[in-house]
C-alpha positions in Angstrom: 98.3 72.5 9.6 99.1 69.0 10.8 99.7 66.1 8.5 97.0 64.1 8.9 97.5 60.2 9.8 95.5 57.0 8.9 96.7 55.4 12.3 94.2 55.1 15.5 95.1 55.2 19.5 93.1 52.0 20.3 94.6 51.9 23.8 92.8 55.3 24.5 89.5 55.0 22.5 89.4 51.4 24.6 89.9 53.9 27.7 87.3 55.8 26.6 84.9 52.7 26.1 85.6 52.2 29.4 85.1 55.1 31.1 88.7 54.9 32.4 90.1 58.6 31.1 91.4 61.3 32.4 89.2 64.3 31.7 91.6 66.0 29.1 92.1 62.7 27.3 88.1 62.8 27.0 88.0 66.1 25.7 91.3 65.1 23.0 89.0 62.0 22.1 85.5 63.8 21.8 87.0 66.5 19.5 88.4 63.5 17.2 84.8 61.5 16.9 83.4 64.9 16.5 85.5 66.5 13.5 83.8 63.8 11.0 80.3 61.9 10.5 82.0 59.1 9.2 84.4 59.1 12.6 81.4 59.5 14.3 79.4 56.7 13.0 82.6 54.0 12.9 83.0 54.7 17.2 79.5 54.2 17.4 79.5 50.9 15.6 82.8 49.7 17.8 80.9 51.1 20.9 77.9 48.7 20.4 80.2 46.0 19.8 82.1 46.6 23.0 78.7 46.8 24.8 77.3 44.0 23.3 80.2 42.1 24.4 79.4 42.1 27.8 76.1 39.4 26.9 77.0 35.7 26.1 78.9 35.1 23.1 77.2 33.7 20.1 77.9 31.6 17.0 79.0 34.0 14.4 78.7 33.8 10.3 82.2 35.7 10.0 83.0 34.9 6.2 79.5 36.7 5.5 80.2 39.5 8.0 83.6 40.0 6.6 81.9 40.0 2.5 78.8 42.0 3.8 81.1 44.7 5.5 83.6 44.8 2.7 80.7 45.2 0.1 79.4 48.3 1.7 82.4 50.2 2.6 84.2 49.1 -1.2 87.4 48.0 0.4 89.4 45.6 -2.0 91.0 43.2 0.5 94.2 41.4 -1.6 93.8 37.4 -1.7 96.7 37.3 0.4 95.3 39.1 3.2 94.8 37.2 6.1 91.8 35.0 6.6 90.2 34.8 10.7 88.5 32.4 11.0 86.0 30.8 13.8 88.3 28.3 14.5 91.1 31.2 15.7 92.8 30.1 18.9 93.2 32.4 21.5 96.8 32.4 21.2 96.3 33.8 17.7 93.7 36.7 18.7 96.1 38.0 21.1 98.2 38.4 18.2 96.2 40.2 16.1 94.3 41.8 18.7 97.0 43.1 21.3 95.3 46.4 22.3 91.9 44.9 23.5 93.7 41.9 25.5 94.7 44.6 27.6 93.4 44.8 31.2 90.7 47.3 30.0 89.3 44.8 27.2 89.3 41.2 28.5 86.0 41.3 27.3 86.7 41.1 23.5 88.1 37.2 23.6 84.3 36.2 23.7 83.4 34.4 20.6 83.4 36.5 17.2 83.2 39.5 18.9 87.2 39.8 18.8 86.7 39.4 15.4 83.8 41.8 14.3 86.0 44.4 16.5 88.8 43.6 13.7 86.8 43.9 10.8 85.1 47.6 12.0 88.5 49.0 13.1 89.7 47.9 8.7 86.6 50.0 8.7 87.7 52.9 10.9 91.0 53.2 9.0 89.1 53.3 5.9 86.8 56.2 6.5 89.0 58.3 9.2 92.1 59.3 6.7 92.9 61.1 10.2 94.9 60.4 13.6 93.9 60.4 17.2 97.2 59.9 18.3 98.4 61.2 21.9 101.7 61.5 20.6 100.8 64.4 17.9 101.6 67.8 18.0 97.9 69.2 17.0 94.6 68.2 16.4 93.0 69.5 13.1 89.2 69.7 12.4 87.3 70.9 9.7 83.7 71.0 8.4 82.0 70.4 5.3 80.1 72.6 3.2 76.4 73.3 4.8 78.0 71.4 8.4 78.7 72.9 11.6 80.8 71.5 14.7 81.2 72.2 18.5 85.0 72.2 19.7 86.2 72.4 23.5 89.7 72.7 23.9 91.3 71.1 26.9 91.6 74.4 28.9 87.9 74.9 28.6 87.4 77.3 25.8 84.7 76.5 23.1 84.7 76.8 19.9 81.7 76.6 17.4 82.9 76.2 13.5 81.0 76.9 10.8 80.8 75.4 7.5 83.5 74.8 5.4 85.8 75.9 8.0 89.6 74.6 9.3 90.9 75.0 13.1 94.1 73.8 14.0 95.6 73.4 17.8 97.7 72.0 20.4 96.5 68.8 22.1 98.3 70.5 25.2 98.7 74.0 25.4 101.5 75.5 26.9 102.0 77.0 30.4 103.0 80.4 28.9 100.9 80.7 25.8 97.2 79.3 23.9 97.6 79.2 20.3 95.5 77.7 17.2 94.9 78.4 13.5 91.5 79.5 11.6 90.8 79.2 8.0 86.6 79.8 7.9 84.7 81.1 10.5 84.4 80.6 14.3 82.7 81.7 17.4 84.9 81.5 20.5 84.3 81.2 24.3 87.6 81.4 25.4 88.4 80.4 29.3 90.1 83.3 31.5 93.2 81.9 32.3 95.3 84.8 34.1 99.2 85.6 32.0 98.3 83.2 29.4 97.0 85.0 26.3 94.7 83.0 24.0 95.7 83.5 20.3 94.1 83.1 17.1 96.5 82.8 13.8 95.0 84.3 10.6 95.9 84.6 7.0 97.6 87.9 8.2 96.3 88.6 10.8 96.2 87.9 15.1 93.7 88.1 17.9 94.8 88.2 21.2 92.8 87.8 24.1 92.9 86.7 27.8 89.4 85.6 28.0 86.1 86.7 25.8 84.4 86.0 23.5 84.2 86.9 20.1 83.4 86.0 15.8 86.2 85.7 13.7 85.2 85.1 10.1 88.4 84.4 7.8 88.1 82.9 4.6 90.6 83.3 2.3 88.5 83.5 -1.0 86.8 86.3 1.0 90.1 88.3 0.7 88.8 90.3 4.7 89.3 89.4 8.1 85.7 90.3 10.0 86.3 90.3 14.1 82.9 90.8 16.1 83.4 90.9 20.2 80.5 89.7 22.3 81.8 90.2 25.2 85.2 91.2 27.0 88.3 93.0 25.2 90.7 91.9 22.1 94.1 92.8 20.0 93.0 92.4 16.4 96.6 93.3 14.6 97.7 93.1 10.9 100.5 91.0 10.1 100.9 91.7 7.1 102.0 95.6 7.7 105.6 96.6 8.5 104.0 99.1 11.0 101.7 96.5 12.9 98.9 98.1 12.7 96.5 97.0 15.6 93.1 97.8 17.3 91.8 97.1 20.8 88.1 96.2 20.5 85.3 96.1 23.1 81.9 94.3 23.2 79.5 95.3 20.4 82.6 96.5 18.3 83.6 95.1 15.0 86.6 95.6 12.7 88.2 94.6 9.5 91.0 93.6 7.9 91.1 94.4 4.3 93.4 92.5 1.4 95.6 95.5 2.1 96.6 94.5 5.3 94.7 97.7 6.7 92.9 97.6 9.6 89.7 99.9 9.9 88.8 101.3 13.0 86.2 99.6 15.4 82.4 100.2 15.0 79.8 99.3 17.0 77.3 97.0 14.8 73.9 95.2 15.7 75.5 91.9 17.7 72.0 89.5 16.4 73.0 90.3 12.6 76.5 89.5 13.2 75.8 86.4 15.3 72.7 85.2 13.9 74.3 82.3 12.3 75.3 80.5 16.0 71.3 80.3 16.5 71.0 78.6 13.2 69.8 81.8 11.4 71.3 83.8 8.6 71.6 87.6 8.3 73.4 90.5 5.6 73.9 94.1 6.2 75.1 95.8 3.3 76.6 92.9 1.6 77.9 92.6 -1.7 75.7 89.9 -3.9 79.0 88.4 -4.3 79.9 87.6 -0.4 76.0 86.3 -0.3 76.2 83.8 -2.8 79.4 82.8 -0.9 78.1 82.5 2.3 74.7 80.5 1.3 77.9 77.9 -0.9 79.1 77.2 2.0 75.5 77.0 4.4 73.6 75.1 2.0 76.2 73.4 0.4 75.3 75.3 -3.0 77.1 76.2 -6.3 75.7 79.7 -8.0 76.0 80.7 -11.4 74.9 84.6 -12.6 74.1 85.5 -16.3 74.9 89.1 -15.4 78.3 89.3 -13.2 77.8 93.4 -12.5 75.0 92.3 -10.4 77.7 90.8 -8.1 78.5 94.1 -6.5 74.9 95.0 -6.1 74.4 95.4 -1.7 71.9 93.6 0.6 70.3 94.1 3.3 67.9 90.6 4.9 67.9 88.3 7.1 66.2 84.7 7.6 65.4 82.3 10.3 66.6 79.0 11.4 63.0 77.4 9.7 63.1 79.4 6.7 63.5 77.0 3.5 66.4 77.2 1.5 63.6 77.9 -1.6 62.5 80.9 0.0 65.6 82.2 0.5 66.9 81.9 -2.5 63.2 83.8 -3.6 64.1 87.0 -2.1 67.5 87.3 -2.8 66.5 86.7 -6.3 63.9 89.4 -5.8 65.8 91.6 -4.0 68.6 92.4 -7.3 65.9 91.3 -9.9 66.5 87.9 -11.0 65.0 84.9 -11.4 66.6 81.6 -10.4 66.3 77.9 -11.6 67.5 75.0 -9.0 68.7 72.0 -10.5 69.7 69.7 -7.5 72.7 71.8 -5.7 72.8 74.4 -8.7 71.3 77.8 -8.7 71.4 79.4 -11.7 70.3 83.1 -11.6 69.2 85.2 -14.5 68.0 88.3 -15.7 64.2 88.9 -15.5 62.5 88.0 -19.1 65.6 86.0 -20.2 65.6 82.9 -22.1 
């Protein structure tokens, strides 16, 4: 995994204000706004700013802005911090400012404009705690418990994460070789590009494809690798064996990893179970209570708690819909091992049937 940096390209995100990109520094910059809400919402707020920057300035209240913005965002600003002020010359903005005085952002030395953009991007660095920088080797994104993400890479493979979920890759692959690094789940469309193998990196173990596409569901806590083809053919090997054991699945297959390192051979299994999560559904087959209370954690951003932990191992067999309320949900899979549950905010606490 990277090492993630506070620092921000401002000579590309002002390229990409301006529509003056290249299509694979679009795609580098979309992934980055997209990989957190708070990223999201602090481009947006520099984005008005640059548009609004095209109408005629106007007389600015900048100490209050500065306070007001400060406030909301909790950022203790030192007393000696520097003070801008109304009365900045323009010799001193394009000081502080050097980025949007470029040839793409003439447009910021109108009135406070320069200086709300310098207040929001003290806001950026705040929330992001991440870099957009050309420069890096990788791009990481992850997801939140109960959030989901589109990815598309910059040879045209997509990506769909799901919750509480870490990918990993190259800003620029290779000419010889497509590589990237899942801890969670993922759904990948991966583009056919002819002698260069697209490669997913497990906790012990690696897909390898030319172009498919495919489920790869790999948490660690899990302690199984699940792979699910939709469509095409992939290598799903163990690394963790000194004999490399490996399987060549086809569409509708499945296979497994288990915390062995063992690799089980493919079966073909109902794709809409398997998949029902990309619509916004939810479906078990045979599943331990254990790896459902697991998977609603991380869909509904819960936390479970059992009076009886023998019930864990107990197997279901359901599914639910996109508009099915988290309550009912939770209903039948109480039902279904005979329990009762209490919700208290983003607790579920289930319990045996005439307990106190």
């Amino acid at each position: 995994m990277k090492k993630k940096n506070s620092s921000i390209d401002w000579p590309l995100l002002t390229r990409y204000f301006s529509e003056e990109i290249s299509e694979q520094e679009r795609i580098v910059v979309k992934n980055w706004i997209e990989s957190d809400p708070k990223i999201r919402k602090a481009v947006e707020s520099l984005h008005t700013i640059w548009e609004l920057s095209d109408k005629d300035s106007t007389t600015w209240d900048v100490d209050s802005a500065w306070v007001k913005l400060t406030q909301e965002a909790h950022i203790v600003i030192p007393k000696k911090s520097v003070v801008f002020s109304q009365t900045l010359q323009s010799a001193d903005r394009a000081k502080h400012f050097p980025y949007f005085y470029s040839s793409y952002a003439v447009r910021y030395v109108m009135g406070g404009v320069a200086i709300l953009c310098l207040i929001l991007s003290i806001l950026v660095w705040h929330w992001v705690g991440t870099s957009m920088h050309q420069q890096s080797a990788t791009q990481e994104i992850s997801t939140e418990k109960g959030q989901q993400t589109k990815i598309e890479l910059t040879d045209g493979t997509r990506i769909r994460l799901n919750a509480a979920s870490v990918i990993s890759f190259p800003e620029k692959f290779s000419s010889s070789v497509r590589e990237c690094t899942l801890h969670g789940e993922a759904y990948f469309e991966v583009a056919h590009k002819d002698r260069i193998p697209f490669i997913v990196h497990m906790d012990g173990a690696t897909i390898e494809v030319l172009g498919t596409e495919f489920n790869v569901q790999a948490w660690p806590e899990d302690k199984q690798i699940n792979v699910v083809v939709a469509g095409g053919k992939v290598l799903f090997r163990s690394d963790r064996k000194s004999d490399l054991q490996q399987v060549v699945l086809t569409k509708g297959q499945m296979s497994h990893l288990s915390e062995k390192g063992i690799v089980s051979p493919p079966e073909n299994v109902d794709m809409t179970k398997q998949l029902a999560w990309i619509n916004g559904g939810i479906a078990f087959e045979n599943a331990p209570l254990r790896d459902v209370l697991r998977c609603l954690e991380r869909r509904y951003n819960l936390a479970f708690t059992i009076t009886d932990s023998s019930l864990l191992s107990h197997r279901l067999t359901t599914s639910f819909k996109k508009e099915d309320p988290t309550n009912k949900i939770l209903n039948i899979i109480a039902i279904s091992v005979d329990l009762k549950y209490k919700r208290t905010n983003d607790t579920v606490n289930l319990y045996v049937v005439g307990a106190k």
